[in-house]
N, C-alpha and C positions, 0 to 999 in steps of 0.2 A: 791152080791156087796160088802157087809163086806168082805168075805174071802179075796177077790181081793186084794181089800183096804189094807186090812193087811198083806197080798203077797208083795206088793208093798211098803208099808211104813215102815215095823219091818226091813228089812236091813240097811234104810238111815240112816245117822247118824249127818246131816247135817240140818240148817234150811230151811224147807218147810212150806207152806200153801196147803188148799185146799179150793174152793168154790165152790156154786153150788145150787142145789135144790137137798138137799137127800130125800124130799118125805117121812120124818118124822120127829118127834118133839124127843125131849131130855128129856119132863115131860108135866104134865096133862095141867101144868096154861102158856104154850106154844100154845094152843088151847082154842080157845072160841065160846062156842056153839057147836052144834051137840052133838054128843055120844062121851063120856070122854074115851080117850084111855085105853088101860089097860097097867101093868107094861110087862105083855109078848110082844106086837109090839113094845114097849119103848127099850127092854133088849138089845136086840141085835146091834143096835145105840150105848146107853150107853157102852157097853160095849166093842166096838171097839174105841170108845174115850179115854176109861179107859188104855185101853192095847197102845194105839198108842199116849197118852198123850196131845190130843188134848184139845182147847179151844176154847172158841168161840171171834174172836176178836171185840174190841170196835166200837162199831155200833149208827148211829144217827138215826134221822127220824122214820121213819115206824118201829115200834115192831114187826107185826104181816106182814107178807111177800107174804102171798095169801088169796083170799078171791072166796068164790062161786061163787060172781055174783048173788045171788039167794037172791032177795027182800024178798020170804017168810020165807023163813030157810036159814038165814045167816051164814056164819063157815066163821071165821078168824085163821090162824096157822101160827105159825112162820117153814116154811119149808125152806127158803133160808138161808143159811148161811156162814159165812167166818170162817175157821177151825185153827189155830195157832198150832204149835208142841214143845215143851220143850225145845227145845234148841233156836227156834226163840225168846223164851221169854229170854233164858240165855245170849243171843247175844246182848240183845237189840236193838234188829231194832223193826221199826216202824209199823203198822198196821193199819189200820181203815178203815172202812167200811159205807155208806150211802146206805139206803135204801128210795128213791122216792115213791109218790104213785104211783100203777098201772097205770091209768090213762084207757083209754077207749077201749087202744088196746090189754090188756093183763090182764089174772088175778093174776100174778107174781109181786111184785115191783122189779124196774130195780135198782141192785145195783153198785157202784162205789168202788171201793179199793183204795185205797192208800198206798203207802209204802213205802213214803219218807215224812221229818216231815217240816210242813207246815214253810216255812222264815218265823223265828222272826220279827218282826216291828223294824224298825230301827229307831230313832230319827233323821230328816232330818240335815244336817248340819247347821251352819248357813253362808249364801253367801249375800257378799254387791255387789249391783245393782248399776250400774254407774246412769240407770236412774233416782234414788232417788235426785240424786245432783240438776240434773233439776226443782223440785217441789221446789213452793214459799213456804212450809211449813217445806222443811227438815230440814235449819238450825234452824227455831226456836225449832221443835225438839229436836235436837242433844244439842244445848245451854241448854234447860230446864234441861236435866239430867245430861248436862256435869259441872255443877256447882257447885255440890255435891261437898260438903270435906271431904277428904278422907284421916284419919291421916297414915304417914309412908315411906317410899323411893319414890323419884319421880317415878320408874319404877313401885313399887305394885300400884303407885295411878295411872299412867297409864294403867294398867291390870285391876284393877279394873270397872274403869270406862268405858272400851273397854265392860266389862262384864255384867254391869248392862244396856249399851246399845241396847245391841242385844235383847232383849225383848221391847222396844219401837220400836225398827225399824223393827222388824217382825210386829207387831201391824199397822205402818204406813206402812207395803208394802201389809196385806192385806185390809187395809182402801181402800188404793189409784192404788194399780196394782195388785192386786191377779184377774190370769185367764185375764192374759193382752191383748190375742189374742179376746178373746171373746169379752173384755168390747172397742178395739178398732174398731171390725166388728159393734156392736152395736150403737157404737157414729156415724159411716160413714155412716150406714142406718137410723140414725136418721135425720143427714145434709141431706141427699137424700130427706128422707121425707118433711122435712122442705121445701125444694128448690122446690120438683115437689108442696106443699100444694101453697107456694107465687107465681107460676107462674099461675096456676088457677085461686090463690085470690092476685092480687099485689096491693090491697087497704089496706088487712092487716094488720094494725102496730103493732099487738102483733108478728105474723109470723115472720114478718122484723125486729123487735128488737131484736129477740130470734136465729136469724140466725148466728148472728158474734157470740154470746157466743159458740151454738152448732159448727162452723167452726172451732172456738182455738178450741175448748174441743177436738175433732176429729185427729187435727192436733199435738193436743199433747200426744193421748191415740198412733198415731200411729207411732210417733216421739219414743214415750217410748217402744213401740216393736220392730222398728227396734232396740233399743240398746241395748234391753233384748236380744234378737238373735242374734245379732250382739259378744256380750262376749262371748254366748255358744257356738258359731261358734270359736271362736278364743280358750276358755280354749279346746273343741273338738280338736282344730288343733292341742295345746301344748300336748295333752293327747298321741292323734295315730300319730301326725308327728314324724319327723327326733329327736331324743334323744338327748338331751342336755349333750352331751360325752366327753371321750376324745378320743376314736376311730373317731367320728364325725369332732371332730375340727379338727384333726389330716388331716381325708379326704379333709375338705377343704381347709387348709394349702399346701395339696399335689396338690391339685386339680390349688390352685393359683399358687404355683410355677412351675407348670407345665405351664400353659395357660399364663406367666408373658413374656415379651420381653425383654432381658436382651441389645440387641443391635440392631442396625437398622444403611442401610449404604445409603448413599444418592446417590441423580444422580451425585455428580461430586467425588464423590467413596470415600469421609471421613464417618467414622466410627461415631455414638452418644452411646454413654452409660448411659448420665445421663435420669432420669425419662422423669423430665421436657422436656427438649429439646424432649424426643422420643415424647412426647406426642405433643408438637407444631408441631413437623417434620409432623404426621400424619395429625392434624387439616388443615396446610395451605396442604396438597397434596391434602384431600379430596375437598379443598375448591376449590382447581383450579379444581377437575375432575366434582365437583358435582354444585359449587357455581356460576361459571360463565355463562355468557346469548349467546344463539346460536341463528341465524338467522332461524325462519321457516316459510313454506309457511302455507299460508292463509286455514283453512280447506275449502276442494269444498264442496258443500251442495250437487248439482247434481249427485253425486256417490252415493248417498242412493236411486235415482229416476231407476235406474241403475237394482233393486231388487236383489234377490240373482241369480247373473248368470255371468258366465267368458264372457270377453270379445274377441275378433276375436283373440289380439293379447296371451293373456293366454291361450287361447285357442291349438292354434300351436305350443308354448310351450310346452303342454303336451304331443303333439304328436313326440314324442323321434324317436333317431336312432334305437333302439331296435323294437319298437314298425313298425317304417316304413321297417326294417327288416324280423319282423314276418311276415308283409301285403306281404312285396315282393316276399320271398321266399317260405314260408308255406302255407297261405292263397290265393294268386296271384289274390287279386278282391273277390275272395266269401266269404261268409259270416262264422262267425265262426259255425252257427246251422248245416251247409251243408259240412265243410269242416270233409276229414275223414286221420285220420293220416297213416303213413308209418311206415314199418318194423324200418327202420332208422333214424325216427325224434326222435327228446328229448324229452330225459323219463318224462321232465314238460309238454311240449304240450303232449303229450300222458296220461299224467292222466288226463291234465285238460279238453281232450276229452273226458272218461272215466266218468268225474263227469256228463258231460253237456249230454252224454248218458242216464245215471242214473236218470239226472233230467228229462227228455224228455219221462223214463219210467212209470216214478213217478207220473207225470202230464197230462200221453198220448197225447198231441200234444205239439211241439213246440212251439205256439204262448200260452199254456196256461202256459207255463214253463217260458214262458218271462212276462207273465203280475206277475205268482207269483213273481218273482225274482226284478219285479217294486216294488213290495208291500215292497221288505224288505230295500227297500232306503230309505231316508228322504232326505231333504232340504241340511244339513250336510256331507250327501254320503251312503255310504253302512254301515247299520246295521248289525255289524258282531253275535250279539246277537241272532239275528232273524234266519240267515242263520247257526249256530254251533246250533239255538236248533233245526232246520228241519233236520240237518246231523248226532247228535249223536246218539248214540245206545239208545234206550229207553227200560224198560222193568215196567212190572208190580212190584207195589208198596209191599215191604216186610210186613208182618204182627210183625214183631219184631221191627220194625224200632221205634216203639212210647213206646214199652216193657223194651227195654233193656237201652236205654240214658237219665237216671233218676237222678233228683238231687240227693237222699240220696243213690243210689248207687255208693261205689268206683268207678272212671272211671279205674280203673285196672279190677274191678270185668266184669264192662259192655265189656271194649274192647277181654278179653279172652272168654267173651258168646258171641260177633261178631264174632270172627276169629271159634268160634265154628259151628254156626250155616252158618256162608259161606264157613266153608272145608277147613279153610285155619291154622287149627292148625299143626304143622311139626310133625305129626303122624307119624309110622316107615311107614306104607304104602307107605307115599310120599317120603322118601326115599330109596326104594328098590335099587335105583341106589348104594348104597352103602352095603359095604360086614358086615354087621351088623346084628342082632337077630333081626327078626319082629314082632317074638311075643309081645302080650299084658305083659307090665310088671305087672303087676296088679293080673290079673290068672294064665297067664301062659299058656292059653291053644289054643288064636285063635290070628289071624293077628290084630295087632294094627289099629285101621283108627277111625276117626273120632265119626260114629254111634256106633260103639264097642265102645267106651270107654262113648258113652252119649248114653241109659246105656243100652246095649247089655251086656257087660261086668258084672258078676255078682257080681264082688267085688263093683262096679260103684251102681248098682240096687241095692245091700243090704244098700249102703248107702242114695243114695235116696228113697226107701223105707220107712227108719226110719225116715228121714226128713219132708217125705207125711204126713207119720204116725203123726209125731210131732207137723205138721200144720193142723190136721184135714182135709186130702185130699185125697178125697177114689176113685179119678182114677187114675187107671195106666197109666201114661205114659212114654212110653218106649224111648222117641226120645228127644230131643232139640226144633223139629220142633213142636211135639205135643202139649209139656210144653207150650210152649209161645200161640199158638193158643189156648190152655183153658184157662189159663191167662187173654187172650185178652177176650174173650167168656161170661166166668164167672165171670164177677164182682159182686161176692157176699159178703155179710158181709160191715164192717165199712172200710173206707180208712184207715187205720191201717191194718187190716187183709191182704187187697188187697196189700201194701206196703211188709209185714213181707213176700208174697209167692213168687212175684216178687225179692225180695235180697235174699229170702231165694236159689231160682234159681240158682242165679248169684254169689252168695257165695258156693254154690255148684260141680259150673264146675270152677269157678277158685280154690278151696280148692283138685278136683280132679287131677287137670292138675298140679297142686304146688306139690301136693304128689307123683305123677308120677315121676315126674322130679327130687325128692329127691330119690325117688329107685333109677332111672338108675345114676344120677352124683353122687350122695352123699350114696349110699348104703344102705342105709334105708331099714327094714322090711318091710311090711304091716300092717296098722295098723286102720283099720274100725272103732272101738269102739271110737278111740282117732280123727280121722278124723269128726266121727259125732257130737260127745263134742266139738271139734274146732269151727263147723259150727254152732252150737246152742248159742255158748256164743259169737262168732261174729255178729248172728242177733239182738241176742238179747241188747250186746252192742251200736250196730246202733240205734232199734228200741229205745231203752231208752235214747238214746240223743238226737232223735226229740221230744220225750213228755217226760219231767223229769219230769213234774209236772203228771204225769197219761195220760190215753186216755181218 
């Protein structure tokens, strides 16, 4: 495992870590209890450290990283650890390491990394509360310290006295409203209490004299949240609304004299241009169109007794020329189930015989085809809902469909693993109609489609390999279709991992399908090594802006 190690890490030149369980100590007082190592199982550790300029980074909690388990002969060792390299240290970036107890399911403790430095604490600003104005005790407040003298320009003794403020009136906002939500839930279920205690005991006089104090107290705790929320709602609005610009004003200035009425002509055909008058000209139009009173009849009450149903005379109404057309000439008396079209009827009566076939086969008799067809009406008329979901094509549900439409993956990454996975990427395949190269750009050696290039293709395969590789993923699979159905399968490891293999996918076939497309339009070489590097520090970009603070 050393050689490897050192196979691997003497070329980089760049900051890395390693962690892990290497399954040995660094010196004797790394161990406690059992048989004291000697310096020959130590050397070889140490001296892969020594050569590869390793450190052990800054570590809390637990010293000692595994333990026997063994009540009679207990052995503690420090065998896990986080390894730092010489130039991580020259770079200055960050490190650190917790190590938890074991706990019952392991005799490893589970450690944490870190590798970003933890926010500084920031000293809160200081913000005035509109609701402070409201309490009977603020102006006395404000008076008590505002009457300090203070020698020097009216302006310093106003700054001043601004400044020696904000520390009383932090003082008085956690007196009287620190954790305003809480202390108003708690006043409201005290009134409750109060109210259900007097209606049990309404003899009471301590209850009942204690009521109107708890009623204000309640009505003012909740009076002062709404206007705590109420500011943060509005500075909120100032923050992410419309900018305070001059692009801004400008729009809206464009926006009024666009929308403005510069003239308006009347009915007896003079022209108005002043504001005024246009704006009367509009008031008395609306007033005659909207203002004045119209004669109406009485509502009848008896039309509701009436239920939902046409009457004889709407009825015959709906029975159109069109319709006593089709009876006459098409139908002549028989019924639409019985009636069978001609060579030479319209092409609509002819599919709309064709449907009512289809239903008739659907259903096996007639009369069961008409009770379904009852089902899909309401009160309202026909449920066109009901009838388009019995008519459309149906097929079984995709196993990718829940894989691939992910929040933290680009919708570019997901939409090019759809078009992939349902055949519809413009492969040279599907363009054979044209006098073009079919080959795979990629090898070079077989017809472009689809499954060849998700990864039949072995320039596709050597890069998803390393990718597997790179995620801890020791089956091959060879297809799109497979990928995603292990995927689904194996939910193994933390939702992190599960996250990192699903983008790592979809970052995959859309970084294949982008590099293709740079061959054939932009003339681009091949370039595997640089394509894999692409796809690692794009995952790993994603992956570190859902958890900055760690996993």
């Amino acid at each position: 495992m050393w050689d490897k190690l050192l196979e691997l890490g003497q070329p980089l030149s760049m900051p890395w870590l390693i962690l892990g369980d290497f399954n040995c100590v660094k010196s004797p007082e790394e161990k406690q209890f059992g048989v004291v190592p000697t310096w020959y199982e130590l050397k070889d550790f140490v001296d892969c450290c020594l050569a590869l300029g390793l450190h052990d980074a800054p570590t809390t909690s637990c010293y000692f990283t595994w333990s026997s388990n063994n009540d009679n002969n207990p052995v503690w060792c420090k065998l896990d650890r986080v390894l730092l390299n010489n130039e991580w240290l020259e770079a200055g970036l960050h490190c650190g390491a917790h190590f938890s107890p074991p706990g019952c399911l392991s005799d490893h403790s589970p450690g944490i990394v870190s590798l970003f430095d933890p926010p500084a604490p920031k000293p809160k600003p200081f913000r005035f509360f509109n609701m402070w104005a409201d309490h009977p005790d603020f102006l006395a407040t404000v008076e008590s310290h505002w009457s300090m003298n203070v020698e020097g320009t009216a302006q310093f003794s106003l700054c001043r006295k601004l400044k020696v403020l904000k520390g009383p009136l932090k003082a008085f906002n956690n007196l009287h409203y620190s954790h305003i939500s809480v202390r108003a839930k708690e006043a409201d279920l005290a009134l409750q209490d109060a109210q259900v205690q007097l209606e049990s005991d309404p003899e009471n006089v301590t209850i009942r004299g204690s009521l109107g104090y708890l009623r204000k107290k309640a009505t003012f705790l909740a009076e002062a949240e709404r206007q705590f929320y109420y500011q943060k709602a509005k500075i909120h609005h100032l923050k992410m609304g419309d900018k305070n610009t001059k692009f801004f004003h400008d729009m809206v200035k464009r926006n009024t004299a666009r929308s403005s009425i510069m003239a308006i002509s009347k009915s007896d055909g003079s022209t108005i241009t002043s504001a005024e008058d246009i704006g009367r000209e509009f008031t008395d139009y609306f007033t005659l169109l909207l203002g004045t009173e119209a004669r109406t009849l009485p509502v009848d009450n008896d039309v509701f007794e009436w239920g939902p149903k046409l009457s004889t005379e709407h009825a015959l109404e709906l029975y159109t020329l069109w319709v006593q057309w089709v009876n006459s000439v098409y139908l002549r008396g028989s019924s639409i189930w019985d009636w069978q079209p001609k060579k030479g009827d319209s092409p609509l009566l002819r599919r709309l015989a064709d449907i009512r076939d289809r239903l008739i086969t659907a259903f096996g008799t007639t009369g069961t085809a008409v009770e379904s067809m009852t089902a899909w009406s309401s009160l309202k008329g026909l449920q066109t809902s009901k009838a388009y979901e019995y008519f459309r094509p149906k097929c079984a549900r995709q196993p990718w469909k829940a894989a691939i439409w992910r929040a933290f993956i680009p919708p570019k990454y997901s939409f090019i693993l759809w078009l992939g996975l349902r055949g519809r990427l413009a492969t040279r395949d599907r363009l054979d109609f044209l006098d073009e190269e079919h080959s795979c750009s990629l090898c070079i050696n077989t017809m472009e489609s689809t499954g060849h290039l998700f990864f039949a293709c072995p320039f596709s395969d050597h890069v998803w390999s390393n990718i597997r590789q790179w995620l801890g993923i020791t089956r091959h699979m060879s297809t799109l279709h497979s990928a995603i159905k292990w995927l689904k399968k194996e939910k193994m490891g933390s939702s992190v991992q599960n996250k990192a293999r699903t983008l790592a996918l979809a970052c995959t076939v859309y970084s294949l399908w982008r590099h293709r497309n740079e061959i054939i339009f932009e003339s681009k070489a091949p370039n595997p090594d640089g394509l894999i590097a692409c796809i690692k520090i794009t995952v790993c970009r994603i992956i570190f802006a859902l958890f900055p603070y760690g996993f």
